[in-house]
Backbone as a ProteinNet text record, in pm:
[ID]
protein_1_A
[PRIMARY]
XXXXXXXXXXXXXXXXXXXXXXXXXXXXXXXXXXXXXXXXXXXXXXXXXXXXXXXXXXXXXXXXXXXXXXXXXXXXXXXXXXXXXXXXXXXXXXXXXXXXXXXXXXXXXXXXXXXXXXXXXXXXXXXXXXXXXXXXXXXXXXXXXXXXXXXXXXXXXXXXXXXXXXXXXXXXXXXXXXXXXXXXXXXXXXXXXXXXXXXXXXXXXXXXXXXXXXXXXXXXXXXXXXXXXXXXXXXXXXXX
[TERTIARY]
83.9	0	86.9	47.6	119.3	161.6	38.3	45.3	138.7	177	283.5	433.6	441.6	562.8	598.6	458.3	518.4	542.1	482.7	515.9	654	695.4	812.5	943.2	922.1	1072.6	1018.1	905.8	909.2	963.5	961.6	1034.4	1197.2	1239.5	1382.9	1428.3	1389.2	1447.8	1464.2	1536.5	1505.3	1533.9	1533.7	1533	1419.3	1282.8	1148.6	1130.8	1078	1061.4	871.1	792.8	663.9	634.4	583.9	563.2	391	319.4	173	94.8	15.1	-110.5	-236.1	-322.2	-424.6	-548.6	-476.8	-599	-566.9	-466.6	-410.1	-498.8	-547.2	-663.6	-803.8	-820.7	-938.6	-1053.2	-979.1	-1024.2	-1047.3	-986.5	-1047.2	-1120.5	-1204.6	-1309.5	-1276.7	-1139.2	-1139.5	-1124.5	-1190.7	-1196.5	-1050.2	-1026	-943.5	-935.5	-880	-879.2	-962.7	-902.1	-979.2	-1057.5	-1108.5	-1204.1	-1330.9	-1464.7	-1581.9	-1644.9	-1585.2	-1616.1	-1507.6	-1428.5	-1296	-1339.2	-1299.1	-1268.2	-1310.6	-1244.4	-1280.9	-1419.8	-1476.4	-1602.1	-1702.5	-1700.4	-1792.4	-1773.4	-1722.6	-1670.1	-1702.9	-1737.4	-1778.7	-1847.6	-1921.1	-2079.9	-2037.1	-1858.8	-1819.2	-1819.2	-1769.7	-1768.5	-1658.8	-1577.9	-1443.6	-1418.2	-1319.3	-1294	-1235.8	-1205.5	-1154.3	-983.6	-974.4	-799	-760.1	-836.3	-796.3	-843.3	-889.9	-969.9	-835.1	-780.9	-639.7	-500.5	-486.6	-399.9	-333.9	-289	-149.7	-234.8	-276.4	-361.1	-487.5	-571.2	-642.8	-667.8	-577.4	-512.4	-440.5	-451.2	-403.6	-476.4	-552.2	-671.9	-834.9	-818.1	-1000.6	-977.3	-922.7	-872	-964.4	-1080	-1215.2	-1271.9	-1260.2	-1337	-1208.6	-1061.4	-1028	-1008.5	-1060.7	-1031.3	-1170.2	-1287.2	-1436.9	-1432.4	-1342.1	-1351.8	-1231.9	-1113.3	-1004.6	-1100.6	-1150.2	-1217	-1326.6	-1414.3	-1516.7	-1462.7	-1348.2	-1331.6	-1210.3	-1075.8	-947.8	-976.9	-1038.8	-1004.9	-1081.5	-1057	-1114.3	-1030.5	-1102.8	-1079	-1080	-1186.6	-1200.5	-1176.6	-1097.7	-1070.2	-1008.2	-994.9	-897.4	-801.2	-681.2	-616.2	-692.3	-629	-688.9	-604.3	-602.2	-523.8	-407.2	-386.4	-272.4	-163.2	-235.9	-112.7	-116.6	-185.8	-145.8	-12.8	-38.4	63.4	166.1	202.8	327.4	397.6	301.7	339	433.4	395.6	408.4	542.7	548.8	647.1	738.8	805.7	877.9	903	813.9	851.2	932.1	917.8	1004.2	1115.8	1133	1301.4	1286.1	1183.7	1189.9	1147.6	1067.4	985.8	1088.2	1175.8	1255.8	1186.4	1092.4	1014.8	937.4	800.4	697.6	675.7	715.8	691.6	518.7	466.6	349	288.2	227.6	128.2	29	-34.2	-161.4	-98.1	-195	-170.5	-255.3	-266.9	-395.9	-327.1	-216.4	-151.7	-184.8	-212.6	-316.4	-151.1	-72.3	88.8	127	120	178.5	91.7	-28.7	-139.8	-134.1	-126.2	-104.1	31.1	127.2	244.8	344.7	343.5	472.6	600.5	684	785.3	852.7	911.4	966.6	888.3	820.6	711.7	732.3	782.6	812.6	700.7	645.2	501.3	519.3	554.8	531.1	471.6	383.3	247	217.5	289.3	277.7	158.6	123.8	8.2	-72.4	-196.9	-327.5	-269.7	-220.9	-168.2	-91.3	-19.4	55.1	8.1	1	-21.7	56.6	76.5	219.2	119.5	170.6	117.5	242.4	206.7	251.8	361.3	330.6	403.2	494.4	476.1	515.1	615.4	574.2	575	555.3	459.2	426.5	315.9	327.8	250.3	143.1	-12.1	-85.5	-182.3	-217.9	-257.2	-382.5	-400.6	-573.3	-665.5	-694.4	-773.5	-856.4	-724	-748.6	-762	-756.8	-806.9	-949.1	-992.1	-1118.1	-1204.9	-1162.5	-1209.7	-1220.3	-1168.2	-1163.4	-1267.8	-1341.4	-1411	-1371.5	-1412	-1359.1	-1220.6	-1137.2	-942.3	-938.8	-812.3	-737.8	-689	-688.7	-573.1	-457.3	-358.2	-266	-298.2	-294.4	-343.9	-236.4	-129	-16	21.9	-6.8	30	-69.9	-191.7	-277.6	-295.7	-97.9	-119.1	-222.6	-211.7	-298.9	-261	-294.1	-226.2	-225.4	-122.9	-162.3	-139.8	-213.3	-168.1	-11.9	28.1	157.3	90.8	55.9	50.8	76	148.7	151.3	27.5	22.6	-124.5	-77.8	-154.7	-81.3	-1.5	81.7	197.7	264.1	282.2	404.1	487.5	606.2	712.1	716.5	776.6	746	871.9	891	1000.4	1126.4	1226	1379.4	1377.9	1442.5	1470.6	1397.3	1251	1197.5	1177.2	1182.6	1213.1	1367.1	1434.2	1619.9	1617.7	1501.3	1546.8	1459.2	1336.5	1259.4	1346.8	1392.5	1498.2	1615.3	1616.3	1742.9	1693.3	1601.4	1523	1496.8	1470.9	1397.3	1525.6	1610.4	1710	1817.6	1792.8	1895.2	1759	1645.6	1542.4	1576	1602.6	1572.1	1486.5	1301.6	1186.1	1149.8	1050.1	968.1	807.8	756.5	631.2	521.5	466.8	358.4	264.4	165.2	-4.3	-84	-186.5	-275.8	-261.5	-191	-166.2	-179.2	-182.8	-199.9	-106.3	4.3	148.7	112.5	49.2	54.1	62.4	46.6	89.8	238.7	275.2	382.1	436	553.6	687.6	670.8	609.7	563.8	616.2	479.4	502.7	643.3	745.1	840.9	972.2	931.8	1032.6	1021.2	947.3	983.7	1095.7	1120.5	1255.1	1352.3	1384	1502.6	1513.8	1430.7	1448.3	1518.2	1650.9	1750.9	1712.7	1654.1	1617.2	1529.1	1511.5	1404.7	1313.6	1258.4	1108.5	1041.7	981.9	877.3	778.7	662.8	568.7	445.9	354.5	237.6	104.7	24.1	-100.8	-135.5	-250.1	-396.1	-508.8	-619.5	-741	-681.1	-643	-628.4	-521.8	-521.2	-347.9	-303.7	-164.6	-44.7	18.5	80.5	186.9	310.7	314.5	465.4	443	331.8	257	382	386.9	494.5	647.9	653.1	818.1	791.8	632.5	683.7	710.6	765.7	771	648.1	546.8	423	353.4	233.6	107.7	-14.7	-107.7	-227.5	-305.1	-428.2	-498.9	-636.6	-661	-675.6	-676.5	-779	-767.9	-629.6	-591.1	-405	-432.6	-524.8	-551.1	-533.6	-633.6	-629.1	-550.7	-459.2	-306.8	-225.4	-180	-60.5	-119.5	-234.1	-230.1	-209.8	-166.7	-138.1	-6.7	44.6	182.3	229.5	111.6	153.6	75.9
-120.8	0	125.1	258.4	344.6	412.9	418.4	509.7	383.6	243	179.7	232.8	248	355	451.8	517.7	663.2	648.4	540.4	526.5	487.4	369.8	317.4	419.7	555.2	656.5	752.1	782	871.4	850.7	692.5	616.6	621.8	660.7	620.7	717.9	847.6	980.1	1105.9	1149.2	1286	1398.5	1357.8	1558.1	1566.1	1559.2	1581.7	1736.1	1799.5	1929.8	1925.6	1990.9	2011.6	2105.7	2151.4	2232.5	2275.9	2325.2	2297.7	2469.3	2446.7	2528.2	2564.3	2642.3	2676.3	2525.4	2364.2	2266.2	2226.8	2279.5	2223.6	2263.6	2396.6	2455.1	2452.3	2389.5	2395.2	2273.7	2172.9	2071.5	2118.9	2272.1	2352.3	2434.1	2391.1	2495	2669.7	2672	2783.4	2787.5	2813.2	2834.1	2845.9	2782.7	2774.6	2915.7	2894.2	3038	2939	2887.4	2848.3	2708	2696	2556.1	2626.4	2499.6	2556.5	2655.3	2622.9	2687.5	2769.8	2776.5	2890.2	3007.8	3068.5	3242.7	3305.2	3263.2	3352.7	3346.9	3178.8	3134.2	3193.1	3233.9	3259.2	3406.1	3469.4	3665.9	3724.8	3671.9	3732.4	3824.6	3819	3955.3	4074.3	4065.1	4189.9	4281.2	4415.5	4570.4	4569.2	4527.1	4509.2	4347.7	4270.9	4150.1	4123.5	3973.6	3951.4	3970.6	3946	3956.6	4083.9	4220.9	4316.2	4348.9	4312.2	4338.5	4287.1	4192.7	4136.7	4186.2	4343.9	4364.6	4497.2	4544.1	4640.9	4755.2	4804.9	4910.2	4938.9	4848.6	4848.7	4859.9	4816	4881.9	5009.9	5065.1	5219.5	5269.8	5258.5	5343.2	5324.1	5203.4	5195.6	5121.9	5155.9	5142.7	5054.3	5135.5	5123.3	4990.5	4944.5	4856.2	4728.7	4759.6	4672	4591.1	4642.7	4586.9	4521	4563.9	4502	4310.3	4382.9	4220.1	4179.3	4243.4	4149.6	4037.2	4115.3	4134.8	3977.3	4011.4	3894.8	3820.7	3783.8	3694	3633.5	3676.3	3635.1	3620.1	3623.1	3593.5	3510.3	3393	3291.4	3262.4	3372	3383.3	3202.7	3139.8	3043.6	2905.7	2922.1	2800.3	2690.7	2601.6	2512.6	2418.5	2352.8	2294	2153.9	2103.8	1996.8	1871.2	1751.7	1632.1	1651.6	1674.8	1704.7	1813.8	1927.5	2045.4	1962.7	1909.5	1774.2	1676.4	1636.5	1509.4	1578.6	1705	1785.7	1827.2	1877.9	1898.8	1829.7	1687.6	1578.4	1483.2	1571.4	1493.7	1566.1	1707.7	1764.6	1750.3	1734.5	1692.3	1585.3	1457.4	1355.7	1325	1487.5	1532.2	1502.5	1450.3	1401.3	1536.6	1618.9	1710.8	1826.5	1880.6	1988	2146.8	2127.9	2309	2261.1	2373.1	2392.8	2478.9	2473.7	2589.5	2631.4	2748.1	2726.8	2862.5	2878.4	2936.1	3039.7	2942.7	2980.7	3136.9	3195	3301.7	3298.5	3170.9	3146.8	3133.6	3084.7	3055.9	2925.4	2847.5	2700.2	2604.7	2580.9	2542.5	2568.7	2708.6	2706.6	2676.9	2743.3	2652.8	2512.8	2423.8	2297.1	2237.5	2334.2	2314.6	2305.8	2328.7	2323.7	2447.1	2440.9	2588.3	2624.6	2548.8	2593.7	2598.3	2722.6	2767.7	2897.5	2846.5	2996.4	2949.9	3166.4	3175.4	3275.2	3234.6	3274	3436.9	3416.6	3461.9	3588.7	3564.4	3632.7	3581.5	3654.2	3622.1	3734.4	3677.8	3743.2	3801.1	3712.1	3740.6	3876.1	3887.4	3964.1	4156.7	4228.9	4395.5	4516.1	4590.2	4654.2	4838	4930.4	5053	5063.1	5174	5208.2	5319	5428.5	5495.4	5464.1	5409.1	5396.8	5270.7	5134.5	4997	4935.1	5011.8	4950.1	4838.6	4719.4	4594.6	4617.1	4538.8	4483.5	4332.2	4255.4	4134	4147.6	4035	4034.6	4066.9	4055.8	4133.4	4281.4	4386.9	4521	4512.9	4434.2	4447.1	4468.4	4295.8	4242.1	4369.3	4429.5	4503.3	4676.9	4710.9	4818	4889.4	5015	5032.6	5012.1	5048	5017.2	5050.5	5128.4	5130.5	5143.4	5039.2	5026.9	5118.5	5156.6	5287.6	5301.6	5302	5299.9	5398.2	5329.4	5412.9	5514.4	5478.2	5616.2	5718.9	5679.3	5795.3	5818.7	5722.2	5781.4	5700.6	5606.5	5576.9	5420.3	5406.5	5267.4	5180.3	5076.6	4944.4	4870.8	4807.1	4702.8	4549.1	4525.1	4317.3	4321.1	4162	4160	4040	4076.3	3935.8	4012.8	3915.1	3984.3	3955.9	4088.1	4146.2	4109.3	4090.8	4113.5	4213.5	4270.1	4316.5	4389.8	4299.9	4314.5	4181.3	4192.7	4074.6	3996	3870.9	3823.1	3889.3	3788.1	3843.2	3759.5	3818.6	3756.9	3627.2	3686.9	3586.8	3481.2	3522.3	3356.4	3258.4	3370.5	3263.8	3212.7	3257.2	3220.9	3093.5	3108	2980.7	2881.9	2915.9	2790.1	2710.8	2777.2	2751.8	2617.5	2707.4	2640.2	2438.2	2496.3	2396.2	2247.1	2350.7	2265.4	2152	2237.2	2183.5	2094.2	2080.2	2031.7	1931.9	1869.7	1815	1661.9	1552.7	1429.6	1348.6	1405.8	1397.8	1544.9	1555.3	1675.2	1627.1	1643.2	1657.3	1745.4	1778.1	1860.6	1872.1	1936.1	1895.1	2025	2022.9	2132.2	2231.2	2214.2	2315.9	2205.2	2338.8	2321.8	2335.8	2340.7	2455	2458.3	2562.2	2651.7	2808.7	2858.4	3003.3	2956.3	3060.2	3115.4	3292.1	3279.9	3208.2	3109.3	3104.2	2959.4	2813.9	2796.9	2648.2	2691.5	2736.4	2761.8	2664.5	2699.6	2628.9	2435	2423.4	2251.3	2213.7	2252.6	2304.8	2260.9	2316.3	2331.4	2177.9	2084.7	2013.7	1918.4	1807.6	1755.7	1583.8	1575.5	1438.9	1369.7	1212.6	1126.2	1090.9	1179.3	1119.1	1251.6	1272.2	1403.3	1321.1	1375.3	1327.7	1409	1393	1516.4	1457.6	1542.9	1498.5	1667.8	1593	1685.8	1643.4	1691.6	1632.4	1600.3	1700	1739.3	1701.2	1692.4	1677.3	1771.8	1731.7	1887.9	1866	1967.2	1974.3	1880.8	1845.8	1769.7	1618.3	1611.1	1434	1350.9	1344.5	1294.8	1250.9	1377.4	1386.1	1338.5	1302	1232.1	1103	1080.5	940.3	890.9	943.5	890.9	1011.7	997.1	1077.2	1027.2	1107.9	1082.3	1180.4	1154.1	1254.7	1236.4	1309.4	1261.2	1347.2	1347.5	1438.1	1415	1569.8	1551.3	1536.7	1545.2	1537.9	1393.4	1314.6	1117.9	1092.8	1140.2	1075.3	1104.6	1215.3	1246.5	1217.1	1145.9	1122.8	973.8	912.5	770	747.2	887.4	887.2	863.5	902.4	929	830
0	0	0	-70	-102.5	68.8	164.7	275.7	351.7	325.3	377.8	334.7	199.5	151.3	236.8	272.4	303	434.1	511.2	659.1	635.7	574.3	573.1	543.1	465.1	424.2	553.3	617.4	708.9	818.3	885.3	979.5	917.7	828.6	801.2	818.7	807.1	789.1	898.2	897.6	1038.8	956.4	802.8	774	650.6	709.1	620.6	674	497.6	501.6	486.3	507.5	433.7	402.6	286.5	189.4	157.9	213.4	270.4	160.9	125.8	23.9	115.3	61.7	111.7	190.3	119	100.2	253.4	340.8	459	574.7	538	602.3	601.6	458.8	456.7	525.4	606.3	695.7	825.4	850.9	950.7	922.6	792.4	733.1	743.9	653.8	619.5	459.9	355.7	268.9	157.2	65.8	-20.8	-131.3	-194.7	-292.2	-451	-507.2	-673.4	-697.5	-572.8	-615.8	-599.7	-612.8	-652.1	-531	-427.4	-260.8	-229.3	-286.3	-271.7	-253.5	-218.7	-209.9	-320.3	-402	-560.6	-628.9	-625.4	-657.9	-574.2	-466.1	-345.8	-352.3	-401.6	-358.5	-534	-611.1	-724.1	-763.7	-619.2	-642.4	-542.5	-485.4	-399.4	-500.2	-431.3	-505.2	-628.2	-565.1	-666.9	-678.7	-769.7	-782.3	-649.2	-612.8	-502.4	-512.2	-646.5	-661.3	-619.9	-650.6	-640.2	-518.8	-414.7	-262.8	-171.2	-258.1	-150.4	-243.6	-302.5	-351.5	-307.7	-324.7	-215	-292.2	-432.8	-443.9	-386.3	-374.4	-266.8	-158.7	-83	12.6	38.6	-53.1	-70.8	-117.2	-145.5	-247.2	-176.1	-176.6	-91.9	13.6	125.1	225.5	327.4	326.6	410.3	342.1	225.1	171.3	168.9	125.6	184.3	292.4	419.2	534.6	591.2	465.5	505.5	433.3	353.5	300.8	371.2	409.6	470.3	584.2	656.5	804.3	781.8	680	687.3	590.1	496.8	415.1	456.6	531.8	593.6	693.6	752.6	938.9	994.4	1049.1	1090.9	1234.2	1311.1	1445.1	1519.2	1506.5	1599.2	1512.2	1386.8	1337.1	1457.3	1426.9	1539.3	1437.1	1488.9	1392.9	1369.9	1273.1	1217.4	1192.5	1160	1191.6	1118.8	1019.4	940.9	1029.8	1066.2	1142.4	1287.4	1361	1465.9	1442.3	1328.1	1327.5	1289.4	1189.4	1146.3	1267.1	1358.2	1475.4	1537.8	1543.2	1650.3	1554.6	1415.1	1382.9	1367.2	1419.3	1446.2	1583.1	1648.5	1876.7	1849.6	1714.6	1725.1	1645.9	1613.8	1550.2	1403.4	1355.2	1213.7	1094.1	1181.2	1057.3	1089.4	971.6	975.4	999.9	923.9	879.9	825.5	880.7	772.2	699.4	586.9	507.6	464.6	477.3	441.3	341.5	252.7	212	284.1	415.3	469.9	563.5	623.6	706.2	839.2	849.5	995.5	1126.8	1090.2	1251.3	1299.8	1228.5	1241	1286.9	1223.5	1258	1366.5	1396.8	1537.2	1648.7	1607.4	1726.9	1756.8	1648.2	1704	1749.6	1785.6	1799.2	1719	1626.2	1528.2	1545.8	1627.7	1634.7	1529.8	1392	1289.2	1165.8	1191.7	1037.7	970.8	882.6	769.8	665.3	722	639.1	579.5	449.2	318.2	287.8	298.8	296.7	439.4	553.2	648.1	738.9	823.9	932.2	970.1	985.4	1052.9	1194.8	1260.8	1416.8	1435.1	1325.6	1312.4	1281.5	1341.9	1243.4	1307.9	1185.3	1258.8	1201.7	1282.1	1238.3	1161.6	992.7	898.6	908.7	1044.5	1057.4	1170.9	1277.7	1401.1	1454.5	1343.6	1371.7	1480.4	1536.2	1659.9	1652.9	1738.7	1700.7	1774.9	1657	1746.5	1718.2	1802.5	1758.4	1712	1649.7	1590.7	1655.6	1755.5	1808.1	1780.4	1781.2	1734.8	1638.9	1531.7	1376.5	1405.6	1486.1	1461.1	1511.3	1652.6	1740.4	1660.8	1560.8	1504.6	1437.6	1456	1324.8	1228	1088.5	939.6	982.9	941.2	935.2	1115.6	1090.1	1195.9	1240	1316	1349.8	1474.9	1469.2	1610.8	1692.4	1807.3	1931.4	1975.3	1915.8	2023.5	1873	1721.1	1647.3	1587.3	1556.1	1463.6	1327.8	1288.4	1187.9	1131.7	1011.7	938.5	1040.8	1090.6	1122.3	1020.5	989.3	795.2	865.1	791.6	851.1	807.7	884.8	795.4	719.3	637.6	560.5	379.6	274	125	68.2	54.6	-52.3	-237.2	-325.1	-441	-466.1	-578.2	-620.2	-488.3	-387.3	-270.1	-278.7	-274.3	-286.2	-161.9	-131.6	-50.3	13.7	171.1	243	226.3	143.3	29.2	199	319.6	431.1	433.1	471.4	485.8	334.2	219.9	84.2	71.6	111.3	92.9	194.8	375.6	427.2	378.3	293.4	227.5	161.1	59.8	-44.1	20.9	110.7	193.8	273.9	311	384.9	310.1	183.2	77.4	0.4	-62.8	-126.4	-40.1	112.7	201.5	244.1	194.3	241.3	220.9	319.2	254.7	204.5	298.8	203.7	233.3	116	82.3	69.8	183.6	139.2	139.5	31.6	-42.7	-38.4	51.9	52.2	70.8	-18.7	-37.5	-59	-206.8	-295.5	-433.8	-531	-687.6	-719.8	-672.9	-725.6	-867.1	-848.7	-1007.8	-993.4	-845.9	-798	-775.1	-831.7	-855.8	-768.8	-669.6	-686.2	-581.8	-512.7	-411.9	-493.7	-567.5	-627.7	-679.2	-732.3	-782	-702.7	-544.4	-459.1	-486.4	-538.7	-575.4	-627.2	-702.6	-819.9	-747.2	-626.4	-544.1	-491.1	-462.3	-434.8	-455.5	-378	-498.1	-490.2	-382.7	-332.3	-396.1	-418.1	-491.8	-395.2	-322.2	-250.8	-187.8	-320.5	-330.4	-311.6	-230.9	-153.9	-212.9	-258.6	-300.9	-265.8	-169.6	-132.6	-152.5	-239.3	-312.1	-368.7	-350	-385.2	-507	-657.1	-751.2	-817.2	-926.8	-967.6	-1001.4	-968.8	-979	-1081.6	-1178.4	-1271.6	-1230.9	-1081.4	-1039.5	-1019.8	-1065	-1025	-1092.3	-1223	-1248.3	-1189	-1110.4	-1074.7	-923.2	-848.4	-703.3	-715.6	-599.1	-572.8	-498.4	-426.3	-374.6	-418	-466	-442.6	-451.4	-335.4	-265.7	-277.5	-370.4	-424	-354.9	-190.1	-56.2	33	72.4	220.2	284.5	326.9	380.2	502.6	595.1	722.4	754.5	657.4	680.7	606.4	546.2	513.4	635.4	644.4	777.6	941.3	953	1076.8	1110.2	961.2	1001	1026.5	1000	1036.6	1164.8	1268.5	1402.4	1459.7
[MASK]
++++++++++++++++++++++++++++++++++++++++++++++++++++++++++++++++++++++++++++++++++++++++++++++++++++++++++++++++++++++++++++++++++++++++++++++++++++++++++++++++++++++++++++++++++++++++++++++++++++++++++++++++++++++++++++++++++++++++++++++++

């Protein structure tokens, strides 16, 4: 059986990287971005498109309206983690899982314990004022009228998370990179890698046991050595 494979190289190894997409979350019922229940399919009848509601002009320009949709379409205050960020967890406590690299911006990884997560993408948890950099947690987002505003200057508070045409952060892509290409397995779940420069980091990989769990098939199906086109939650908890 294939999930005997993957038990059998996960037991052999202590330097597995995971490489995790929007599908990692969505078993904690938070919504994906391009399937039929995604983000994009479901936000069609907002004011502006959804691409441009999560893009850095928008955020500069309709300020008030970006943060109505940040607010009710990004933030999933009371998600809880789910079996997959459990067992990633639990397979880094047992020295085997190196890093999680992730996509998502929920904080769902570190809630279930995972301490080495480079997020991509940035975090909800995270908001810094524009003029001041002074921090504040989700909370004061949630708790805010329409714009956030810092309490000691006045200025925006902005999430940290990347909006479209903002680059990611060079550090946590240089230690993906790093993570990735020094990986003895790599495994892949809940993503399409077809966003780009994300899916891009596969590339780097030098090792023969690419791992890919997705409902869907990926452009890299070919090049794994296991894939499980499968809830990633009841794959990785047979791990543990």
């Amino acid at each position: 059986m294939t999930i005997e494979k993957l038990k059998a190289i996960v037991e052999e190894s202590h330097n597995i990287v995971f490489f995790g997409g929007a599908g990692v979350s969505t078993e904690s019922n938070i919504p994906d971005f391009r399937s039929s229940t995604g983000l994009y399919t479901t936000s069609k009848n907002t004011k502006y498109p959804p691409e441009y509601m999560l893009s850095h002009t928008c955020f500069i320009r309709n300020t008030e309206d970006f943060f109505e949709f940040y607010k009710t379409k990004m933030i999933y205050k009371d998600a809880k983690p789910n079996a997959a960020h459990i067992a990633l967890a639990e397979l880094e406590k047992r020295g085997k899982l190196k890093a999680v690299i992730t996509q998502n911006i929920d904080g769902l990884h570190q809630m279930a314990g995972s301490k080495n997560v480079l997020e991509l993408h940035g975090s909800v948890h995270r908001n810094y004022c524009m003029e001041c950099n002074k921090f504040f947690p989700l909370d004061y987002i949630i708790n805010s009228p329409a714009i956030p505003k810092c309490d000691d200057c006045g200025g925006i508070v902005k999430p940290d998370v990347v909006l479209y045409e903002e680059s990611l952060d060079m550090n946590i892509l240089n230690r993906s990179v790093e993570y990735i290409a020094n990986a003895d397995v790599l495994i892949v779940g809940g993503t399409s890698l077809t966003v780009y420069p994300a899916a891009g980091l596969i590339g780097y990989y030098r090792g023969n046991k690419l791992v890919l769990i997705n409902k869907s098939e990926t452009p890299y199906d070919h090049r794994a050595f296991l894939t499980f086109n499968d809830s990633i939650g009841e794959v990785l908890k047979n791990l543990i």
